[in-house]
C-alpha positions as CSV (number, residue, x, y, z in Angstrom):
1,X,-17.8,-3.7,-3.9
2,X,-19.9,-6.8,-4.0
3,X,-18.5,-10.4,-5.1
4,X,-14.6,-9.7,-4.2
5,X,-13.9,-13.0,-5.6
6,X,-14.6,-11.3,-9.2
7,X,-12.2,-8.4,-8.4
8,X,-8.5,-7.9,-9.7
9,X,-6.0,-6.1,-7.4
10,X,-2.2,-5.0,-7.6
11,X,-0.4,-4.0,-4.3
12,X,3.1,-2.5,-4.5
13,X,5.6,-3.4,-2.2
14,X,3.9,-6.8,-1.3
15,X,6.0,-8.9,-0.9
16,X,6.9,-8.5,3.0
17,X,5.1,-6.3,5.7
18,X,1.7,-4.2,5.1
19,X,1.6,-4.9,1.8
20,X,1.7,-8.7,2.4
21,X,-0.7,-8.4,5.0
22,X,-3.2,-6.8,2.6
23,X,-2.3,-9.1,-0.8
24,X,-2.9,-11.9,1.9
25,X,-6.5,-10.5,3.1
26,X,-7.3,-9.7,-0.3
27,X,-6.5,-13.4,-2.0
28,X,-8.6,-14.7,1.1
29,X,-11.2,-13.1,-0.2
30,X,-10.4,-14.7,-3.7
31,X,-9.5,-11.9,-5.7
32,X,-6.6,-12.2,-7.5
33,X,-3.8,-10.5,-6.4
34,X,-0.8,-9.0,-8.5
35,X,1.9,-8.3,-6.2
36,X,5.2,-6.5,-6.6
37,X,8.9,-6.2,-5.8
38,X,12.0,-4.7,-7.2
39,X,13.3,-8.2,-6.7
40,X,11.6,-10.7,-8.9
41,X,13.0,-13.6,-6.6
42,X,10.7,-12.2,-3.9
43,X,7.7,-11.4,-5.6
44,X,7.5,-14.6,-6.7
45,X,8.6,-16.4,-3.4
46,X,5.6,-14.3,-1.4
47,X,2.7,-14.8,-4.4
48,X,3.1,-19.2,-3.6
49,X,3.3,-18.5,0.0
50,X,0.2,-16.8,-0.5
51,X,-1.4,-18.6,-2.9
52,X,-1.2,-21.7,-0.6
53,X,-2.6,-19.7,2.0
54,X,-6.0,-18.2,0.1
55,X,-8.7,-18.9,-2.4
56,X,-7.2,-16.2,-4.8
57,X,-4.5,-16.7,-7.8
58,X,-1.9,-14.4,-6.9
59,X,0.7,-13.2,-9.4
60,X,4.5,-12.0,-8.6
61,X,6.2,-9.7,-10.5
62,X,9.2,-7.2,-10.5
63,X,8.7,-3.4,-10.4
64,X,10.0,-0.7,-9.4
65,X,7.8,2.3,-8.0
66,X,10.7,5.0,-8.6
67,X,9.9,4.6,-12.3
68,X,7.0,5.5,-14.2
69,X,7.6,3.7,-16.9
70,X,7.8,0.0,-15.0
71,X,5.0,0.7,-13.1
72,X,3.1,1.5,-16.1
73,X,4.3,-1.5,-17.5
74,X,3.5,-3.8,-14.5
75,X,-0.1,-2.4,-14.5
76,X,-0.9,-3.2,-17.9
77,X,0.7,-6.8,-17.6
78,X,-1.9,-7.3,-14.9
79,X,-4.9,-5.8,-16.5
80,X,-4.2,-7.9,-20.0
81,X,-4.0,-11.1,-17.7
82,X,-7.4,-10.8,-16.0
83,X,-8.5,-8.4,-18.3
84,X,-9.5,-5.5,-15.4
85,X,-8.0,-4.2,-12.5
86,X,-10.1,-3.0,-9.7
87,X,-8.0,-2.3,-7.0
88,X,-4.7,-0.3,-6.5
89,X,-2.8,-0.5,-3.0
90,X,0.3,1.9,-3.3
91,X,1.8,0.5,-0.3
92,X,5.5,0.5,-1.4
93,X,7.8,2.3,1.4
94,X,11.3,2.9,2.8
95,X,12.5,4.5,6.0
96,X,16.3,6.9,6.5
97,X,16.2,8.1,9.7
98,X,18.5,10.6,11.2
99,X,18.7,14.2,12.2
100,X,19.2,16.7,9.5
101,X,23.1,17.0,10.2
102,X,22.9,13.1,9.9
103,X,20.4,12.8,6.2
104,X,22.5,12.7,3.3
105,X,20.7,13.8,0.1
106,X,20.6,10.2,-1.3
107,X,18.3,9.6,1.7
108,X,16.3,12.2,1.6
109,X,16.1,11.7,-3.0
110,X,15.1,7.7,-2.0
111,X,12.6,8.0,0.7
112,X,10.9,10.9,-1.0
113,X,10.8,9.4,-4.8
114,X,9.9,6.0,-3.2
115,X,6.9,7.2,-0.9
116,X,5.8,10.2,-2.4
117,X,6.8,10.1,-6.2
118,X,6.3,6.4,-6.4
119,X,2.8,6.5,-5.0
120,X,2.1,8.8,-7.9
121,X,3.2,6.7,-10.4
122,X,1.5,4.2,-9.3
123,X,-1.9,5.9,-9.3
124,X,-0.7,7.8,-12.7
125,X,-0.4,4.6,-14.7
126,X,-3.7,2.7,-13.1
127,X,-6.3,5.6,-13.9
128,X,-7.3,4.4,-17.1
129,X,-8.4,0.7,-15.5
130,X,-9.7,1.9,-12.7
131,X,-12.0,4.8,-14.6
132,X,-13.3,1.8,-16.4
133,X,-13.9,-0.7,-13.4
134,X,-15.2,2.3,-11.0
135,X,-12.2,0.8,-9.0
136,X,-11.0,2.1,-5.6
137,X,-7.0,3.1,-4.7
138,X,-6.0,2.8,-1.0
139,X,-2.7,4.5,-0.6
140,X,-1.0,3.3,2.8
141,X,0.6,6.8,4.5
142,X,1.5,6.5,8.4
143,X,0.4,8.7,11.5
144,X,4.0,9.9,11.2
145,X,2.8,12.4,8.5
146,X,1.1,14.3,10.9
147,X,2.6,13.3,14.1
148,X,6.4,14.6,13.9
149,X,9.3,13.2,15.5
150,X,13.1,14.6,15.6
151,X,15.0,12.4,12.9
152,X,12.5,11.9,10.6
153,X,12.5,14.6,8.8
154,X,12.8,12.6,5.4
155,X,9.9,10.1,6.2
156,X,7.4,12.8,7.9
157,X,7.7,14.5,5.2
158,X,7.0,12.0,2.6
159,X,4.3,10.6,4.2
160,X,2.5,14.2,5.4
161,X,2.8,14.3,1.3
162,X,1.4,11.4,1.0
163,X,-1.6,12.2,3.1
164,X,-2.2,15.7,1.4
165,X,-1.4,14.2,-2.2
166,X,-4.2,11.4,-1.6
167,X,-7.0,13.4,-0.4
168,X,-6.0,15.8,-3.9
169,X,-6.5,12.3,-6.0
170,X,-9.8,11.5,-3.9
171,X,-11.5,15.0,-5.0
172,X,-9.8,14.3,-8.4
173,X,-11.5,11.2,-9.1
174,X,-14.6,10.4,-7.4
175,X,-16.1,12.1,-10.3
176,X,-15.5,8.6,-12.0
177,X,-16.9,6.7,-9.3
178,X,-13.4,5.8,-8.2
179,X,-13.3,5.8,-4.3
180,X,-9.5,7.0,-3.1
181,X,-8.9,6.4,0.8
182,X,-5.5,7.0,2.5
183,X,-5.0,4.6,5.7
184,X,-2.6,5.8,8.0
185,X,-1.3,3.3,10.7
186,X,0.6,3.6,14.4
187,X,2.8,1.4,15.2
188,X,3.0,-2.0,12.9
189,X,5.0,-5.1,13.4
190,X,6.6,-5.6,10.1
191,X,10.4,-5.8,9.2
192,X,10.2,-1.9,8.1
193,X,13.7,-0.4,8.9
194,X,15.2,-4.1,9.6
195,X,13.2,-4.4,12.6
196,X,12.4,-8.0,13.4
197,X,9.3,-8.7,15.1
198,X,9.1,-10.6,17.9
199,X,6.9,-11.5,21.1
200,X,7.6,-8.1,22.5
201,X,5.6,-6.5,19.4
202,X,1.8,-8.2,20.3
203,X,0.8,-4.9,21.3
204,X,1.5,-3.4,17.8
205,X,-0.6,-3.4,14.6
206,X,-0.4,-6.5,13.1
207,X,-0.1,-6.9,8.8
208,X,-3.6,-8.7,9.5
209,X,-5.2,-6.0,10.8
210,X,-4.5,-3.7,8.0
211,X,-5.6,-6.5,5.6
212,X,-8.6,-6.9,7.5
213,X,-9.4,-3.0,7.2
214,X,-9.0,-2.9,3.7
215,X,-11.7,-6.0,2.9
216,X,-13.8,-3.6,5.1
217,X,-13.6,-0.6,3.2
218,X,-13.9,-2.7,0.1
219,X,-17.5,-4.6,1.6
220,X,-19.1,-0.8,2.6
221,X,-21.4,0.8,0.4
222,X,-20.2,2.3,-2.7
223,X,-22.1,5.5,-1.6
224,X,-20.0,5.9,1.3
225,X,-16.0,6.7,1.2
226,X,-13.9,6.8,4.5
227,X,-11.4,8.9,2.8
228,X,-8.8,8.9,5.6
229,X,-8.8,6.5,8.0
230,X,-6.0,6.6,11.2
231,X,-5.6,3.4,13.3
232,X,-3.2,3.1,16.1
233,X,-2.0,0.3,19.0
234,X,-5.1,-0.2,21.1
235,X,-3.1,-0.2,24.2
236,X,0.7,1.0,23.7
237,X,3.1,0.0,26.5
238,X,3.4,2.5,29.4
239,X,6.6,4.7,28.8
């Protein structure tokens, strides 16, 4: 895409970790930046942090990816205030971890309607802006959906769905001149799964760096479409 700062983008789930990261990059940039929680109170509190950070107006409001109907509703609000939207980041995510004796079915009903079902919805409700602004959706899966682990049976599953479902959107609408990409990240330091980060998480992925890839993909030629992109710690600590 050329001139970001004429572009319009909503990112789910961005009000703390990846999603922040790539509202941040994004608003940098000077797009404007519709961000979203299921808590109102932190939408808001994340769009001034980041509005004070970046050159873009950035918008907070409440939404909840589980439900069609308010993410279709949060789409529209966006597009009717800036009158397009051009880029969808269905970041959104939770994590239940536990061996199968251990997952209860509420687990296993909330991680997969939130990463899987709620990715959908997102995409679902934005097709009509996006076929009219050629726009581009980055949905944010994790390495974890192809490399396995013993209790996390709900979460590598949801997000090897994830991967699979967006490469299915890609071939489904790049007939539009929408590009679809699906970035799949190692090991991030973010507060995913009440994890704090600390000193002791330099060597991860930082929220930056996942900001910084999507501006990338965003700046390369529209004739060209990374459609699955992995990134991983440079250098993880020896085991």
């Amino acid at each position: 895409m050329e001139n970001l700062d004429a572009k319009v983008a909503f990112v789910t789930g961005g009000s703390k970790g990846i999603g922040y990261g790539i509202a941040e990059s994004l608003a940098q940039m000077g797009m404007k930046v519709a961000i979203t929680s299921r808590k109102k109170e932190e939408a808001e509190k994340a769009a001034k942090e980041i509005s004070a950070k970046g050159k873009g107006e950035v918008f907070g409001l409440q939404a909840d990816v589980r439900d069609f109907e308010s993410q279709k509703k949060a789409i529209e609000e966006v597009a009717n205030k800036w009158g397009q939207l051009d880029v969808l980041v269905a970041n959104a995510g939770i994590g239940h971890f536990g061996s199968i004796e251990e997952l209860t079915p509420e687990q296993w009903q909330q991680t997969i309607d939130t990463n899987l079902t709620g990715v959908f919805y997102s995409i679902k409700a934005a097709v009509p802006a996006l076929k009219q602004s050629q726009g581009y959706v980055f949905t944010i899966s994790s390495l974890a959906g192809t490399n396995f682990f013993a209790g996390g049976a709900a979460y590598n599953a949801s997000k090897f769905g994830v991967t699979g479902f967006t490469q299915a959107v890609m071939l489904d609408l790049r007939n539009y001149g929408i590009k679809v990409s699906t970035i799949m990240p190692g090991s991030v330091a973010t507060h995913f799964n009440d994890h704090t980060p600390s000193d002791a998480d330099s060597w991860k992925i930082q929220k930056e760096d996942i900001g910084e890839l999507v501006v990338d993909l965003l700046k390369m030629n529209h004739r060209a479409l990374p459609s699955k992109i992995e990134i991983r710690p440079t250098t993880p600590p020896k085991k």
